[in-house]
The first five atom37 places (N, CA, C, CB, O) and aatype in JSON, in Angstrom:
{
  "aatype": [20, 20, 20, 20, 20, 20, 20, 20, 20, 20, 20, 20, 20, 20, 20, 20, 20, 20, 20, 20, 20, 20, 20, 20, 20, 20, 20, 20, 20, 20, 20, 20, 20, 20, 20, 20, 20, 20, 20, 20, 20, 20, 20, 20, 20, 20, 20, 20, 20, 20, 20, 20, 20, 20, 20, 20, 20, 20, 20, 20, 20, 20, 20, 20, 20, 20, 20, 20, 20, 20, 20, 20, 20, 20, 20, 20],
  "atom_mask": [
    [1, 1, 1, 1, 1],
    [1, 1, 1, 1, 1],
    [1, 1, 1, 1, 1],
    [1, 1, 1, 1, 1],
    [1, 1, 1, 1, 1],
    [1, 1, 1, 1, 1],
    [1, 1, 1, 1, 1],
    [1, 1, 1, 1, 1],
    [1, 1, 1, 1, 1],
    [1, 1, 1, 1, 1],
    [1, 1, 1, 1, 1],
    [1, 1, 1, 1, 1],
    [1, 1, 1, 1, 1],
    [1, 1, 1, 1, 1],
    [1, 1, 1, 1, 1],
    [1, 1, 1, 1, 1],
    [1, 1, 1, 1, 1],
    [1, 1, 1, 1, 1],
    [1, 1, 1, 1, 1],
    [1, 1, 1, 1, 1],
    [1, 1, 1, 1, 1],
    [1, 1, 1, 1, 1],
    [1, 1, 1, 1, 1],
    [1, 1, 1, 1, 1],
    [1, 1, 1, 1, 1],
    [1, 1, 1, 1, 1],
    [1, 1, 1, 1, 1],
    [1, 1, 1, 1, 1],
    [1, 1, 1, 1, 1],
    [1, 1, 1, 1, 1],
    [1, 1, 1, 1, 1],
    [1, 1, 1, 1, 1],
    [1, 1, 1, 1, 1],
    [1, 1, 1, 1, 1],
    [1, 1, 1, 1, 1],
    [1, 1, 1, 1, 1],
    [1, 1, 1, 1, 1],
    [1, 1, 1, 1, 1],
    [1, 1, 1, 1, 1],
    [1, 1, 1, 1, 1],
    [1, 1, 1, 1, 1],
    [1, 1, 1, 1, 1],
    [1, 1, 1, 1, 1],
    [1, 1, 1, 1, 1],
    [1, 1, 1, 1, 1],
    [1, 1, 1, 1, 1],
    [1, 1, 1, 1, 1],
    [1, 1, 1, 1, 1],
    [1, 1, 1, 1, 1],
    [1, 1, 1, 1, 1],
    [1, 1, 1, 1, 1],
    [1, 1, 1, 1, 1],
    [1, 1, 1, 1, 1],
    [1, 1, 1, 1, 1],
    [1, 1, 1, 1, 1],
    [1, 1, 1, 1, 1],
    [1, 1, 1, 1, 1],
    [1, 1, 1, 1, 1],
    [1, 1, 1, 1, 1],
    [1, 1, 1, 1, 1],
    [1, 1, 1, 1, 1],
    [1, 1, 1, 1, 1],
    [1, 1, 1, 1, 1],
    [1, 1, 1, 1, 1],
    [1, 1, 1, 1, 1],
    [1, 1, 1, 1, 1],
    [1, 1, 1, 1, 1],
    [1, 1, 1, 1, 1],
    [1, 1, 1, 1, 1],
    [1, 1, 1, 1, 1],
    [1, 1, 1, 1, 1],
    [1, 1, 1, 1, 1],
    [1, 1, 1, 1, 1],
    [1, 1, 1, 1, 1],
    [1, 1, 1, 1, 1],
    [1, 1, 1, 1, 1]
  ],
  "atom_positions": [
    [[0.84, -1.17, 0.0], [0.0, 0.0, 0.0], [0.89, 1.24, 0.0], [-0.96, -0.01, 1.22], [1.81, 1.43, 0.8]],
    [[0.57, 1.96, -0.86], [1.29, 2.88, -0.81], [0.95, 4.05, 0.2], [1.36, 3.21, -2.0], [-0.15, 4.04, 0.75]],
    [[2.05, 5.29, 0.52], [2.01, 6.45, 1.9], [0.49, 6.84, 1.87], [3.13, 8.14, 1.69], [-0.31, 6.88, 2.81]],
    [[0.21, 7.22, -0.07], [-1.2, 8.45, 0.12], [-2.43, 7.22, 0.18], [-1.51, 9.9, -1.69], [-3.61, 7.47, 0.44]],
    [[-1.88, 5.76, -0.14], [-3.45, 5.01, 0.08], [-3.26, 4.67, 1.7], [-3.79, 3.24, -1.06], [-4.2, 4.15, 2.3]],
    [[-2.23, 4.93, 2.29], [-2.87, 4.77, 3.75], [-3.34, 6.21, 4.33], [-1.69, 4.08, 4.84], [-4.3, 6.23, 5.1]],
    [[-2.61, 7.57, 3.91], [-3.71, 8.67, 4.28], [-5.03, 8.7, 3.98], [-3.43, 9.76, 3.83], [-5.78, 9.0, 4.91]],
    [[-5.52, 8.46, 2.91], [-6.99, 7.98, 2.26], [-7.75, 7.36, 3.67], [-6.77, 6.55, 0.82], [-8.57, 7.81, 4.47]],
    [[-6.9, 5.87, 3.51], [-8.08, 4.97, 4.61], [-7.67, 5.85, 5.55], [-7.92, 3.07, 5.13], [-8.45, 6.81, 5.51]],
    [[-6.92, 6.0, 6.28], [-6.92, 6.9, 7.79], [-8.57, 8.11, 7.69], [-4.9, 8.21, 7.83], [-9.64, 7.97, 8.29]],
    [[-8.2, 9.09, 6.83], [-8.99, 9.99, 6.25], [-10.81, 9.41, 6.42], [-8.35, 10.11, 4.6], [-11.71, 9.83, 7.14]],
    [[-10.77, 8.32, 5.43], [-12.0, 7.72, 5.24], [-12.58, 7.23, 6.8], [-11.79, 6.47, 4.16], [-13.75, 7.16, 7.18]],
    [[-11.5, 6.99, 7.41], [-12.05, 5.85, 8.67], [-12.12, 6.38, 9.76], [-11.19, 4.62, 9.01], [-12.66, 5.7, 10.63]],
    [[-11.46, 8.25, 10.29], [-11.34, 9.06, 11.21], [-12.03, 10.15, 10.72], [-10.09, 9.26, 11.6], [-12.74, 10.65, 11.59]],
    [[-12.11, 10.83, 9.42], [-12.58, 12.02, 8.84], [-11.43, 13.03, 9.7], [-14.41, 12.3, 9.11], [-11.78, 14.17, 10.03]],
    [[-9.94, 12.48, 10.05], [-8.89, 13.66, 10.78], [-7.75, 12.96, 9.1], [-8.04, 13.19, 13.31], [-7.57, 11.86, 8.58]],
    [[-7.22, 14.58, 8.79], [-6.01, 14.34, 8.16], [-4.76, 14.51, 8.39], [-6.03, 14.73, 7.4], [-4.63, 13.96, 9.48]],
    [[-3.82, 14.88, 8.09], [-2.8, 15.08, 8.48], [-2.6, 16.61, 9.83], [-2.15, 15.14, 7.08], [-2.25, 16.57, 11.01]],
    [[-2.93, 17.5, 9.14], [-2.91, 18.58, 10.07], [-3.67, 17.97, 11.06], [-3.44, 19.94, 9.6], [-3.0, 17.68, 12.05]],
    [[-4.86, 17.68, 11.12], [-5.54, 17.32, 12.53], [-5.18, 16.09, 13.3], [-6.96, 17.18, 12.36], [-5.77, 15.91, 14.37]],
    [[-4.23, 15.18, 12.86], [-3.31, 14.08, 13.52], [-2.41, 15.2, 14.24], [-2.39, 12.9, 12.34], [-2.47, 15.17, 15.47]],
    [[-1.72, 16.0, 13.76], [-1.06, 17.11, 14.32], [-1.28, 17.74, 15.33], [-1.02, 17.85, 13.72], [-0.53, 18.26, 16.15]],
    [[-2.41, 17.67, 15.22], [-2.76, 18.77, 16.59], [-3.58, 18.31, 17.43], [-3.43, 20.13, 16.28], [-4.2, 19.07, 18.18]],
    [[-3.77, 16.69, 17.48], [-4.21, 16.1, 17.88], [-2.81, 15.18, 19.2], [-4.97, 15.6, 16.67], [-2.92, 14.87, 20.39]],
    [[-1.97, 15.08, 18.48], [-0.51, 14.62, 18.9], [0.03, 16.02, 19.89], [0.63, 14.3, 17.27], [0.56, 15.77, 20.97]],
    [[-0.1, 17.08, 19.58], [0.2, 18.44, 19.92], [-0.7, 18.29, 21.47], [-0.39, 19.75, 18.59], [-0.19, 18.51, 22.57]],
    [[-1.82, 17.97, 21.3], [-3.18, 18.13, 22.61], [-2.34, 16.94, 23.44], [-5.4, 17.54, 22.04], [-2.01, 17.28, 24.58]],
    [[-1.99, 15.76, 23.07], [-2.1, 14.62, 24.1], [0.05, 14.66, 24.57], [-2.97, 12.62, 23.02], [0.71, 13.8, 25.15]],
    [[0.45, 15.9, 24.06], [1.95, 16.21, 24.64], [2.89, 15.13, 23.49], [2.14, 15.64, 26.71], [4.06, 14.79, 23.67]],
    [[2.32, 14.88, 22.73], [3.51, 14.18, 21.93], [4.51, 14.44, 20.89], [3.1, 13.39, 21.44], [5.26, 13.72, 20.24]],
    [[4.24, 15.85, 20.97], [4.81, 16.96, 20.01], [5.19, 18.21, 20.8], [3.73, 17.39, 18.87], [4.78, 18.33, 21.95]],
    [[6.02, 19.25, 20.18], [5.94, 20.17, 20.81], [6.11, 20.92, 19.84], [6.59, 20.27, 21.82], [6.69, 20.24, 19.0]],
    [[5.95, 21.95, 19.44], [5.72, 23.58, 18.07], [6.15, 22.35, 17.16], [7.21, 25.62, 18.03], [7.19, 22.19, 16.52]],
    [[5.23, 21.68, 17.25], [4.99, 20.5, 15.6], [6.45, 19.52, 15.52], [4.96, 21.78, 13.56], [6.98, 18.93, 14.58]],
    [[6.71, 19.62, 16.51], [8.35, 18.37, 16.31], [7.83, 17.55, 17.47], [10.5, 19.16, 16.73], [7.35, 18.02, 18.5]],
    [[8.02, 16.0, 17.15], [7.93, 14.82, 18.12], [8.49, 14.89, 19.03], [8.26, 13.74, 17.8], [9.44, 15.6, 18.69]],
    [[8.63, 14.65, 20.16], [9.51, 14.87, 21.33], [10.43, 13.75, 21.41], [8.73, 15.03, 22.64], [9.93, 12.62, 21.46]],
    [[12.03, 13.92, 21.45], [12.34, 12.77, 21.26], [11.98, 11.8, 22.18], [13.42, 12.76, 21.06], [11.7, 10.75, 21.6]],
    [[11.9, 11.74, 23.17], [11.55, 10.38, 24.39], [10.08, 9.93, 24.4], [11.83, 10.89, 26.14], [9.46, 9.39, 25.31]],
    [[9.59, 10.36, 22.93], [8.3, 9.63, 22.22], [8.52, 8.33, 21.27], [7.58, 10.73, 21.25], [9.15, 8.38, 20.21]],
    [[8.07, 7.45, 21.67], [8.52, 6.1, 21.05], [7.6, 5.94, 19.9], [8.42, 4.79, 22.08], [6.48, 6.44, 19.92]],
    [[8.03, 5.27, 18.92], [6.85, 4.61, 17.65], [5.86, 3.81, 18.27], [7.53, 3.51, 16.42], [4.81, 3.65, 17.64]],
    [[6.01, 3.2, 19.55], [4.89, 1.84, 20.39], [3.89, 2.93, 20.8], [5.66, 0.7, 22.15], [2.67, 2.73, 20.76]],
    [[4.34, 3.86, 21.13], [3.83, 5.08, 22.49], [2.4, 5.52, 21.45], [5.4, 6.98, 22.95], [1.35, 5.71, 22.05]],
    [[2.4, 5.62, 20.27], [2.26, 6.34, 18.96], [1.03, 5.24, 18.37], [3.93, 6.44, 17.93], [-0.19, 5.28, 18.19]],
    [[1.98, 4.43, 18.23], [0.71, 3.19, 17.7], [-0.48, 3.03, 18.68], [1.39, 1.49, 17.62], [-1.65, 3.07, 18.32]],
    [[-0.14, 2.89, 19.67], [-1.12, 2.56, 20.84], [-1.89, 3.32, 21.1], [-0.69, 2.35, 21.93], [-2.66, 3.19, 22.06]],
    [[-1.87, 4.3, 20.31], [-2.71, 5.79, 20.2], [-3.74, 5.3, 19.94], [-2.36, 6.98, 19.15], [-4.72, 4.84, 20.53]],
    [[-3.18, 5.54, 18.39], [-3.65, 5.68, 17.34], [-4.58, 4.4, 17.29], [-2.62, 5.89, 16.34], [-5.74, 4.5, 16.89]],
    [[-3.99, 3.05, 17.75], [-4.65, 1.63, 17.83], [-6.24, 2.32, 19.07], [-3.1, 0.04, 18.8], [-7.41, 2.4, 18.69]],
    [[-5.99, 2.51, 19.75], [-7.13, 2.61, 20.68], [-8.17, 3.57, 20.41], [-6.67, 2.89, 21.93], [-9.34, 3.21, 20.32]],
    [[-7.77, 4.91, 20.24], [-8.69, 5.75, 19.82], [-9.08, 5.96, 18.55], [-8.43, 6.71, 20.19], [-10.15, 6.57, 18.49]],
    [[-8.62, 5.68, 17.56], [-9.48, 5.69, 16.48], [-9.68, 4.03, 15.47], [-8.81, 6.98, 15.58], [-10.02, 3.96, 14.29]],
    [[-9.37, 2.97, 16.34], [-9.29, 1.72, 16.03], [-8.79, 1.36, 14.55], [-10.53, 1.22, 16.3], [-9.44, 0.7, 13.74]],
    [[-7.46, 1.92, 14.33], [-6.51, 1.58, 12.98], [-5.9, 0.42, 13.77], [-5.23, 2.93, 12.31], [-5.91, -0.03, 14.92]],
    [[-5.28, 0.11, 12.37], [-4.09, -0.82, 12.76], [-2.83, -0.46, 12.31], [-4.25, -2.14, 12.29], [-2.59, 0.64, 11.8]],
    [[-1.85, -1.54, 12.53], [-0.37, -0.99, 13.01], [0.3, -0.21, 11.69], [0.75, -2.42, 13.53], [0.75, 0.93, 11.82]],
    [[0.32, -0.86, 10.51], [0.38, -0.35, 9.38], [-0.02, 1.23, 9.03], [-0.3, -1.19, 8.75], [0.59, 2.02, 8.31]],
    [[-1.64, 1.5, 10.01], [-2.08, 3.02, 9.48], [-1.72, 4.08, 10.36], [-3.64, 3.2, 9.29], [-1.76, 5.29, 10.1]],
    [[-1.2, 3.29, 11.96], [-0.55, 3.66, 12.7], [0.86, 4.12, 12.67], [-0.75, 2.99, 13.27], [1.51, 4.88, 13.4]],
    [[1.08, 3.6, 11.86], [2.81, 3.81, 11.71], [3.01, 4.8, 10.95], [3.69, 2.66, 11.06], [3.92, 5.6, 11.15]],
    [[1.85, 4.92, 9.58], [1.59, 6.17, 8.68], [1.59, 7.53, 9.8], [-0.08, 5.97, 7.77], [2.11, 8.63, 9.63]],
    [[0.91, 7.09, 10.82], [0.8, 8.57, 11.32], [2.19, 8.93, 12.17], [-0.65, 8.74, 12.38], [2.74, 10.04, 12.21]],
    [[2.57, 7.84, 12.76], [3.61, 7.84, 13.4], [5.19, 8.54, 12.21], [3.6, 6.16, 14.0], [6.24, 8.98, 12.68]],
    [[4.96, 8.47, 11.15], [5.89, 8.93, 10.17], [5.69, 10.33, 10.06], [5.76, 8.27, 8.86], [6.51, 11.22, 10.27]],
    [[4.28, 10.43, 9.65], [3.87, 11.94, 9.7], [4.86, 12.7, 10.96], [2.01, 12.06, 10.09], [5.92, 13.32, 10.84]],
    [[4.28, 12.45, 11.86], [4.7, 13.27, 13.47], [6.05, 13.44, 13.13], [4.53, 12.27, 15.17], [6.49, 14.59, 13.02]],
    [[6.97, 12.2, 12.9], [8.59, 12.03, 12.81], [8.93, 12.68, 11.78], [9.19, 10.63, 12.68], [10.15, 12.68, 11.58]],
    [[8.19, 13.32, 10.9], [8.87, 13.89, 9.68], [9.1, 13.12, 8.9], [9.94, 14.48, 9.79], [9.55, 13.68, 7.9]],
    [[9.02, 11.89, 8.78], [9.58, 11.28, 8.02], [9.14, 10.9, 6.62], [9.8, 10.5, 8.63], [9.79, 10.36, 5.73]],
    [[7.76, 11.37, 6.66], [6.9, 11.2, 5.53], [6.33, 12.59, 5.69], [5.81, 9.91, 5.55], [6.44, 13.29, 6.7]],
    [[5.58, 12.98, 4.31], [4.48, 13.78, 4.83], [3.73, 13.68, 3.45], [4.88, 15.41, 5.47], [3.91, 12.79, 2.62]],
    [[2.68, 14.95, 3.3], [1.34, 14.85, 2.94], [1.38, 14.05, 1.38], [0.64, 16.44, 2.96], [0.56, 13.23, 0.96]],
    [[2.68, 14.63, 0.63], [3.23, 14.59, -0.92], [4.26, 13.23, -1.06], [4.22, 16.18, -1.3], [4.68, 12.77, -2.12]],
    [[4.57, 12.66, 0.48], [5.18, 11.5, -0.16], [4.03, 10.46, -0.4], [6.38, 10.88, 0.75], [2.87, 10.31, -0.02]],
    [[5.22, 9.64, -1.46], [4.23, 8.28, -2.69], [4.46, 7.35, -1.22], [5.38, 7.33, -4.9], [4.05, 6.19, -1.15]]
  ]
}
């Protein structure tokens, strides 16, 4: 699956996109002026994301990239 077909399902299955994963991560302290904090783990992240909006680890990890920079809205 590619980066933008897991923003899609995230999108489709939360109606939150990227900015509002953002500031959603920002509300629960896992960010700070939009950078991850480092002593925020990828588990810390999934387990979020797994509980409150019932994804799985795969769409979890999408968001977890987002936060880390490591992806964002324009990567394939």
């Amino acid at each position: 699956m590619s980066f933008q077909a897991y923003l899609k399902t995230i999108k489709e299955k939360t109606g939150l996109g990227p900015q509002e994963f953002r500031a959603k991560a920002e509300e629960k302290e896992f960010t700070e002026n939009g950078q991850l904090k480092a002593s925020v783990k990828a588990a810390e992240i999934v387990k979020w994301i797994k509980e409150e909006y019932d994804l799985g680890h795969g769409h979890a990890m999408a968001i977890y990239a987002l936060l880390k920079a490591i992806k964002n809205e324009n990567s394939q």
